[in-house]
N, C-alpha and C positions, 0 to 999 in steps of 0.2 A: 091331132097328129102328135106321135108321140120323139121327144128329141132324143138325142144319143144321152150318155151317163155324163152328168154336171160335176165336174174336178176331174182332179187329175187320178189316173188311173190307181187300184188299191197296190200294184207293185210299186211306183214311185211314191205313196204315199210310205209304206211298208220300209223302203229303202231310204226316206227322209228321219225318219225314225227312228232307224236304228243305225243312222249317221250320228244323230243327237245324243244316242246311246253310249255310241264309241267314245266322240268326245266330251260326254259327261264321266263316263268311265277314264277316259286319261287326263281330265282335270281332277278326278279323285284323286290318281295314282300319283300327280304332280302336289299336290296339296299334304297327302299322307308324307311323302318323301321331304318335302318341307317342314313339316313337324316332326319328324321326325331325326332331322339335321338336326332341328332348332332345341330339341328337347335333349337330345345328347351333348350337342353344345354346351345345352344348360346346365349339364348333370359335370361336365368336365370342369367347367369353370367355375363350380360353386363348389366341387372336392378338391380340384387344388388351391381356394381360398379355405381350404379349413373348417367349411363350414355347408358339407353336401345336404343338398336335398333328397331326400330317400324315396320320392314316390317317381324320378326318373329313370329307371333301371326299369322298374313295370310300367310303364306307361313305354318307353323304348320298345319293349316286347309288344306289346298289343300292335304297336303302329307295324312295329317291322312283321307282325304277321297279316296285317292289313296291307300291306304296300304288297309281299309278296304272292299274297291271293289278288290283288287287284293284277300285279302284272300277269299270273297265270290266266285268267280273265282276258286282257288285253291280247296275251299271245293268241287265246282260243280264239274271239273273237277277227284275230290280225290272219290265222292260220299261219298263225308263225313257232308253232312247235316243231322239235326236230322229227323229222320222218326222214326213214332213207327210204329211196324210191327204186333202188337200183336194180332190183331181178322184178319187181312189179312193171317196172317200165320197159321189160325182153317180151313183155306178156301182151298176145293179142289184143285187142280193143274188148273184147265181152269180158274175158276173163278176168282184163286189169281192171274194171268194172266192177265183177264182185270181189275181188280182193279189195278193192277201194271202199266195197261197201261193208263186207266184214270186218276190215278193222275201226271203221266210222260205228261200227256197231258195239265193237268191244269198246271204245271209247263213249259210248252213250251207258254202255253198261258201267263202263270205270263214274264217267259224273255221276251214275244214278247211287252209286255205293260211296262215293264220297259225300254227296249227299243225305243221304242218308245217317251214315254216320257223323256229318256235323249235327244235325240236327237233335241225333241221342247226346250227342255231348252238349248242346245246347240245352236241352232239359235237363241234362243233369246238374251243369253248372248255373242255371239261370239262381236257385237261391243262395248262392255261396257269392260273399265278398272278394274283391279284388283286397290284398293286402293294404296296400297306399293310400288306395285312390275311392271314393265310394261308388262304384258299379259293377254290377254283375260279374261274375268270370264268362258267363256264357259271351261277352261279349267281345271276347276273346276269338270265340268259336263259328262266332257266327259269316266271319269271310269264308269260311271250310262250307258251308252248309250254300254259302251265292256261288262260290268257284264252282266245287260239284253241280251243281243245279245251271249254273250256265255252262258248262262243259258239256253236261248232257243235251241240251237244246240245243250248243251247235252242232255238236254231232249228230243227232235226230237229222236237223236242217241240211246237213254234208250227204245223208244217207238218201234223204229223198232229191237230193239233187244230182247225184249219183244214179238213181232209178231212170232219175229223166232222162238221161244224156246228154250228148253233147247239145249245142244247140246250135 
């Protein structure tokens, strides 16, 4: 005799996941934001002693473009980007449906092109030195290429949830 499925179901598994996801994602954005105080900090208080350290100014930049892909991230993930809702929501239930899903679509298309183009910027830059600091410039580039690429998969995810309906 055979028993039912042993654990817990693959949506709770699914949704435990990418709870882990979220908050390893905003222990990043907490951590980058931290270093990035700490290294401005550093860069202020070693030039008005007279005596700055020159690799804080690029290293400031890499973070602050780290921090601010990580929160674009967060927002997609959070569905906390701005949308105005305001003539989509005058609109029938079907309708406001495929407008919901059209533009979840043109937003799968926007990650898949920013995406993309991190990526060419990433090969481009992966053999070129940072000025300062010894590593890549691509790695610079490479929060362009995770934002794009997770923007695309939420909005895929919004599109087919969207299909489903309500529930």
């Amino acid at each position: 005799m055979g028993q039912g499925p042993v654990g817990p179901p693959a949506g709770d598994v699914n949704r435990a996941l990418l709870a882990r996801f979220d908050r390893a994602l905003a222990l990043a954005a907490l951590l980058l934001l931290v270093a990035l105080l700490v290294v401005v900090t550093l860069g202020v208080i070693t030039r008005a002693a007279g005596d700055p350290l020159v690799w804080t100014d690029e290293v400031s930049r890499f973070l602050m473009i780290w921090l601010a892909c990580a929160g674009w991230m967060l927002a997609s993930r959070k569905r906390g980007h701005i949308r105005i809702r305001y003539f989509a929501n005058m609109l029938p239930a079907l309708p406001k449906r495929w407008v919901e899903f059209v533009l979840q679509a043109a937003v799968v298309l926007f990650g898949a092109l920013v995406a993309r183009h991190g990526w060419t910027l990433l090969l481009r830059n992966f053999d070129l030195e940072a000025t300062t600091v010894p590593v890549p410039m691509a790695v610079m580039y490479l929060p362009i290429l995770l934002a794009g690429a997770l923007t695309a998969v939420q909005a895929a995810a919004e599109c087919a949830e969207t299909l489903r309906g309500p529930r």
